[in-house]
The first five atom37 places (N, CA, C, CB, O) and aatype in JSON, in Angstrom:
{
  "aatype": [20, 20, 20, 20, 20, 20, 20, 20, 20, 20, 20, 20, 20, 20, 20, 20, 20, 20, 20, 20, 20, 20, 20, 20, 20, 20, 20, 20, 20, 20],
  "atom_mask": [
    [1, 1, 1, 1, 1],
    [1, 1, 1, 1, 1],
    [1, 1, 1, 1, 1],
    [1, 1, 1, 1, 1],
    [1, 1, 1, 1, 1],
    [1, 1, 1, 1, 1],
    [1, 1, 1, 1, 1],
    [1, 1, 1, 1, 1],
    [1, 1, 1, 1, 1],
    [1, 1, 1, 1, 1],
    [1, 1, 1, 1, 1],
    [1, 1, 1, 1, 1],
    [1, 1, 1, 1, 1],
    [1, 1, 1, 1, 1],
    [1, 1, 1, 1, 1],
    [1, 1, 1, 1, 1],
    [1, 1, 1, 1, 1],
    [1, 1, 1, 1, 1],
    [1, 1, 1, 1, 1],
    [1, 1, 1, 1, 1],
    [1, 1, 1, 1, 1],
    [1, 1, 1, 1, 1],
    [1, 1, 1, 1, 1],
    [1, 1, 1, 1, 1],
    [1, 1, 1, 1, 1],
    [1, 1, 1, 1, 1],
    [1, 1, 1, 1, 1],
    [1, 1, 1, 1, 1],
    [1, 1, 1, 1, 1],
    [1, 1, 1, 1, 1]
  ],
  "atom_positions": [
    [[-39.59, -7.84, -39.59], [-39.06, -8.23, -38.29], [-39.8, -7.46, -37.19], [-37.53, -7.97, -38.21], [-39.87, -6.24, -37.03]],
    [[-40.37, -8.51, -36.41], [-40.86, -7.44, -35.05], [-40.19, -7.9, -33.9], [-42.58, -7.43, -34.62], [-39.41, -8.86, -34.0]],
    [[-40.46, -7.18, -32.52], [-39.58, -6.73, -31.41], [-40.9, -7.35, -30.72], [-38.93, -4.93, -31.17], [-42.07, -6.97, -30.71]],
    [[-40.11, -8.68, -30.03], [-41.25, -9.01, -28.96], [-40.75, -9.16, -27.69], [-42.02, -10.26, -29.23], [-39.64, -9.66, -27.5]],
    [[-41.55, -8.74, -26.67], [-41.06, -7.88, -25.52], [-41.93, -9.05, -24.15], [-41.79, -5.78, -25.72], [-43.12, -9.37, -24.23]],
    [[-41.21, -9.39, -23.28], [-42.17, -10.6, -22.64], [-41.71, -10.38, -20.99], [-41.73, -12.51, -23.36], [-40.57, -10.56, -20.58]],
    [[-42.63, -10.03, -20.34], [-42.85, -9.45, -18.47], [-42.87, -10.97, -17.76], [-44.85, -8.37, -18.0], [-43.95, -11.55, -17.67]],
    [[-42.14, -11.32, -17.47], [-42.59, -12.42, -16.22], [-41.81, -12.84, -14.82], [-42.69, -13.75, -16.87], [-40.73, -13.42, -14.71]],
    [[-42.63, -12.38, -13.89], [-41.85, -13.12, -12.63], [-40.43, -12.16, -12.85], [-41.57, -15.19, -12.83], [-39.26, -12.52, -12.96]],
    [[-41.13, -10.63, -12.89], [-39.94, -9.84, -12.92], [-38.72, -9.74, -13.85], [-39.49, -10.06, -11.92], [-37.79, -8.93, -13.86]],
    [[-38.96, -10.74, -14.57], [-37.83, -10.96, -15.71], [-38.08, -10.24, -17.31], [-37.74, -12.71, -15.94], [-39.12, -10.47, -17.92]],
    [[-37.42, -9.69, -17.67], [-37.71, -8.3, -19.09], [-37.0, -9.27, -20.1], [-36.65, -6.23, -18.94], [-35.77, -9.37, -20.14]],
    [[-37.65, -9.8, -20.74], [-36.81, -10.94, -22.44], [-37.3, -9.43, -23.38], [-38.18, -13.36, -23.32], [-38.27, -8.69, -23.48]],
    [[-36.38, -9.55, -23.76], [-36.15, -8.48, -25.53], [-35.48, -9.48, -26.16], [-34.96, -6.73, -25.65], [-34.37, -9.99, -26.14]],
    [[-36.82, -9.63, -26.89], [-35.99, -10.7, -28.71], [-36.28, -9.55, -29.98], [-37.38, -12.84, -29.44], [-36.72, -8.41, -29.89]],
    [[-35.86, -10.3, -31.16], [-36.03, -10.59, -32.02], [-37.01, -11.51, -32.64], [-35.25, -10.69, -32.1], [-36.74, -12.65, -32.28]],
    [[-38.2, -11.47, -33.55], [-38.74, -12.59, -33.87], [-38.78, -12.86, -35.33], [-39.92, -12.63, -33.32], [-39.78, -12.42, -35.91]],
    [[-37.93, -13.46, -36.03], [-37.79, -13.57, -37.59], [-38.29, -14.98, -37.92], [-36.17, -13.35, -38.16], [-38.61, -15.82, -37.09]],
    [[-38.3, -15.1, -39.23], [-38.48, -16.49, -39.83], [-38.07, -17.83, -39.14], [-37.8, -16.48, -41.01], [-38.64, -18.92, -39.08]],
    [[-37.23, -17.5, -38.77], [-35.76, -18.85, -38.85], [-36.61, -18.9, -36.72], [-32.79, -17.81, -39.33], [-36.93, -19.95, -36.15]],
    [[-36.69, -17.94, -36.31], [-37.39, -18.31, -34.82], [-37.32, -16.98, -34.2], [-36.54, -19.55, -33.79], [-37.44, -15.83, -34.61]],
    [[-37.0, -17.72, -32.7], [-36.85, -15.87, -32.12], [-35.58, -15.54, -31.7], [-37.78, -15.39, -30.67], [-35.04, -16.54, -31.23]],
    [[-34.83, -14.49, -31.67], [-33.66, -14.59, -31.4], [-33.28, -13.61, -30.03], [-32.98, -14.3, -32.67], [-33.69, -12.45, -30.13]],
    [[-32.79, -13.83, -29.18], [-33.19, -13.08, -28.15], [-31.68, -12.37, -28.05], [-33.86, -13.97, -26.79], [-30.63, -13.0, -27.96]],
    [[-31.81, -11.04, -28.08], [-30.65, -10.06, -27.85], [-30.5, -9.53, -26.54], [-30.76, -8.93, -28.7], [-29.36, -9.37, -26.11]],
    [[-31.45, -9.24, -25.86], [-30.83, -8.69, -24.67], [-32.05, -9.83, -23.06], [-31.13, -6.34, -24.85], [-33.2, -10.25, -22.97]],
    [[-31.04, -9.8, -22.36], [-31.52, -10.25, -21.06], [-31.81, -9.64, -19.86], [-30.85, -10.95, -20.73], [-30.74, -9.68, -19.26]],
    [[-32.6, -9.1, -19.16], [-32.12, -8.45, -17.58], [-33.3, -8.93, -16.89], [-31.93, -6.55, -17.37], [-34.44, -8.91, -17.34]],
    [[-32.9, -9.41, -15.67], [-33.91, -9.27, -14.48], [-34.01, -7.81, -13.94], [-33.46, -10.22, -13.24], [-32.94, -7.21, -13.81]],
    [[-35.28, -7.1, -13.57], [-35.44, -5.97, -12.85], [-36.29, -6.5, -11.66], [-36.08, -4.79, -13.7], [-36.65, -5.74, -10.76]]
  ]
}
């Protein structure tokens, strides 16, 4: 399992990326 981490237009996505897809655990705009 890896931790994929994605910057855009100020917005911070923290997933999950497993088999089955990506699963996204946490949300925040900074």
């Amino acid at each position: 399992m890896t931790i994929k981490i994605q910057k855009e237009r100020g917005e911070k996505d923290v997933g999950f990326k497993t088999k089955m897809g990506s699963l996204v655990v946490s949300h925040q705009k900074v």
